[in-house]
N, C-alpha and C positions, 0 to 999 in steps of 0.2 A: 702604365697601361690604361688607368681608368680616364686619365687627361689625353693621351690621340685617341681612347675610342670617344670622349665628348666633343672633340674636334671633329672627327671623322663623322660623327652622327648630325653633327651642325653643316659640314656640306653635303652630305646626302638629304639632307630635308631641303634641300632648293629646289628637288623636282617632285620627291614623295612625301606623305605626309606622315607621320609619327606611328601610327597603327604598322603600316608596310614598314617601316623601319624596326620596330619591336619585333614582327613576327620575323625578318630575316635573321635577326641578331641572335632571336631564339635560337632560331634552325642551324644556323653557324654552330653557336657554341653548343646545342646535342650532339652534334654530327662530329665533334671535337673533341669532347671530354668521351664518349664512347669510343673512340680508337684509343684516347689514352688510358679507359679502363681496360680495353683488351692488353695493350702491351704492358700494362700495370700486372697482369696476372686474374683480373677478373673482378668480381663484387665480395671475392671473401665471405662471411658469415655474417649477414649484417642483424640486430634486433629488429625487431618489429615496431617498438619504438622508436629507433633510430632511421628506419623508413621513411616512419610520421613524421620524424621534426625535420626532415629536410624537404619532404614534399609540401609539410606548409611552408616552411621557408621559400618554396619557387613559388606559391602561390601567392604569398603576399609582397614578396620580394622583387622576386623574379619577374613574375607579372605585373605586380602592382606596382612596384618601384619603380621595374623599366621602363614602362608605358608613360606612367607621368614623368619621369626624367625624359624620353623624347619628346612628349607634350609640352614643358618647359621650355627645351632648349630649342625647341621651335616658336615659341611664346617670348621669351624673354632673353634668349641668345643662352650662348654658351658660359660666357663668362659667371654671369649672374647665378646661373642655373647650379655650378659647379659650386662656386660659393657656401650656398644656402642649402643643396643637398648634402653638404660637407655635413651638416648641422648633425647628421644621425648619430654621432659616437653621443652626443647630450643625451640620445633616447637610449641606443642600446646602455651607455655606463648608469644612466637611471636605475634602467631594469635589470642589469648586472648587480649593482646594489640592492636593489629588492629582492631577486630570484637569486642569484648566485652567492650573495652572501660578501660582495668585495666592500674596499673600506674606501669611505670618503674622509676629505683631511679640507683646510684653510682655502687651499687655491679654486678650491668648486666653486666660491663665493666671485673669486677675482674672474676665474674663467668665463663665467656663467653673466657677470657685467660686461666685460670685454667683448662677451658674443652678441650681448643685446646691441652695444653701442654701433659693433661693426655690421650687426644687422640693419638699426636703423640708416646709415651710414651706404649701405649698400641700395637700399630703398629708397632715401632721397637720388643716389645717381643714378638708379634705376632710370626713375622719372625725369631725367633729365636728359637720357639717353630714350625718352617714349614710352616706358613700362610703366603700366599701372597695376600701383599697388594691389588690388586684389590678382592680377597673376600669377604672384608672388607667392599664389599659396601652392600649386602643382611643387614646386621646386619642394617647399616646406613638408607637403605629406609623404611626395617621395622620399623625402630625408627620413621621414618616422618609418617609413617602410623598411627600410634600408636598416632602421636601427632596430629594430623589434628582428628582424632576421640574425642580428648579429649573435643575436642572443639563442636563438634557437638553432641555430648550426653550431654555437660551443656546446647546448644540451646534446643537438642529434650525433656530434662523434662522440660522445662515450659509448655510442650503439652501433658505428660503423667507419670506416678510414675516407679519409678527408675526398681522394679521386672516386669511389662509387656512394657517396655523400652527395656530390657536388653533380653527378653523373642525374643521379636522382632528383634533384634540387631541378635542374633544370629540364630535364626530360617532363612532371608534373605540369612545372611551366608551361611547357610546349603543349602538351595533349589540350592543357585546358585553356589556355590563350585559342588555339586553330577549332577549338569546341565551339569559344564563343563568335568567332568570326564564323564560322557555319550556321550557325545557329540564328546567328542574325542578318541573315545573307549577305554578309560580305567579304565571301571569299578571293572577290576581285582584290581585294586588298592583300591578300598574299602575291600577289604576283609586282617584280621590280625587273626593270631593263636599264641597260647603259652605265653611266656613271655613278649611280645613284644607287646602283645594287654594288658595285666594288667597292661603294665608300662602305655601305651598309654591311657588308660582307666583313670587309678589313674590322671596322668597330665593331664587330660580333666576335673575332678574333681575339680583338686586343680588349675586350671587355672582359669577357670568360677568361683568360688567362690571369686577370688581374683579379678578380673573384676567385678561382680557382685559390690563388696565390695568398691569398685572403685565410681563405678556409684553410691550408696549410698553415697558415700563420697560427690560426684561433686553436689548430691542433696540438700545437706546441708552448702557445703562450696565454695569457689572459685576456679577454674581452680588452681591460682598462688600458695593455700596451697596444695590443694589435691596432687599436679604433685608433688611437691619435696619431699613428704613423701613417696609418692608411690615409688622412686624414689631411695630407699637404698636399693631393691632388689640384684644388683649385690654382695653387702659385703655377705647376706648369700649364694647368689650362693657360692661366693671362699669356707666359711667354707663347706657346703655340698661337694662340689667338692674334694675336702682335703678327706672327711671321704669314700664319693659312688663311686667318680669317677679318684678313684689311678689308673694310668696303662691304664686307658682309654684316659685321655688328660693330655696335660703337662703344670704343674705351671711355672713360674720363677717369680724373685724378678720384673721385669718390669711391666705384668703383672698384679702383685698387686698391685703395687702401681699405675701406669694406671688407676687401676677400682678406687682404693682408689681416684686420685684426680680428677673422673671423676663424682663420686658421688657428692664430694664437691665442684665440679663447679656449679651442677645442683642446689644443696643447694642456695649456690648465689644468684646465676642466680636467682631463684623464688624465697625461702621462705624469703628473708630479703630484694625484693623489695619495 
């Protein structure tokens, strides 16, 4: 899900720019996860704490993650972008070992090399394919975004169930994303026509369901499994990319193999701690 909606978000940015793309994705997946809390049976009994950690979670997340992953992936292409925000299970299992109390073992050492090399690795083709190295970092902070959420949607369900969790998560999102586009007059930016609002629509779809799917995950298992499995997105980005996105951004051998051992540092890193 999270690799067509990165596909889907790289042809929709050929007419609109990143901002318009964030705020439909938003409004998709509210408008989505609230029907599914209706036929869910509702919001249940949620804490008050568990309120909190899901509405920061859309706020640094949701908003701050998405926005610069479509800022990225309009900067530096899809592939790359997928890559490197792959990078977040590093931050959230961090801070799952800090805050949550999980254990680290030998291969954090290996994973942790593997991820620098594939990073550099990815950086040189970057540049070869046109990207300069300081673009490089939107991809990078959306990944800390992404990972610092992780960790607070496993704190926010022990205060409430995964579907009005996630309902909440991104509803916060939304109020305060369409706040700051008000706010700084640019609500022309909410508005998408043609092709460019179905691709943006579709990856609003298959984004949210793949978070959604996410948070179901973290509900059942720990931070250290969920993150690394989540976490081989970038391998179908390249195959889509190859089939949707010929002529639009450029492969080389560095490139993929970059993602390739970027993936299998993350591997490392968490699943065989």
């Amino acid at each position: 899900m999270s690799a067509a909606s990165t596909v889907l978000i790289s042809r929709g940015l050929r007419r609109y720019g990143p901002y318009t793309g964030a705020w439909i994705n938003l409004a998709v997946g509210t408008a989505c996860v609230w029907i599914a809390v209706l036929l869910a049976g509702g919001v249940g009994r949620p804490t008050l704490a568990g309120v909190a950690y899901f509405a920061l979670a859309g706020l640094i997340g949701t908003v701050g993650g998405r926005l610069l992953r479509f800022m990225s992936i309009e900067t530096v292409g899809a592939s790359i972008s997928a890559a490197l925000i792959n990078l977040n299970p590093l931050v959230s299992s961090g801070l799952a070992i800090l805050l949550l109390g999980e254990r680290v073992t030998l291969p954090v050492a290996l994973g942790t090399l593997v991820i620098v090399a594939g990073t550099t690795l990815l950086s040189v083709g970057g540049r070869g394919a046109g990207v300069r190295p300081i673009h490089l970092v939107l991809p990078l902070t959306s990944a800390t975004c992404f990972g610092v959420v992780a960790v607070l949607r496993k704190i926010g369900l022990s205060g409430m169930a995964p579907i009005p969790g996630f309902a909440v998560n991104v509803t916060a999102a939304l109020v305060a994303y369409t706040a700051f586009l008000v706010a700084s007059r640019q609500s022309a930016l909410m508005v998408c026509r043609g092709r460019s609002l179905v691709y943006f629509a579709a990856a609003g779809v298959a984004e949210n369901v793949g978070v959604f799917l996410v948070v179901l995950a973290l509900s059942v298992g720990t931070v250290s499994v969920v993150a690394p499995l989540a976490s081989v997105s970038p391998i179908f980005v390249l195959v889509l990319s190859f089939f949707f996105l010929r002529g639009i951004e450029m492969l080389n051998r560095r490139i993929v193999v970059g993602t390739l051992l970027i993936v299998s540092g993350v591997y490392l890193l968490t699943a065989l701690r």
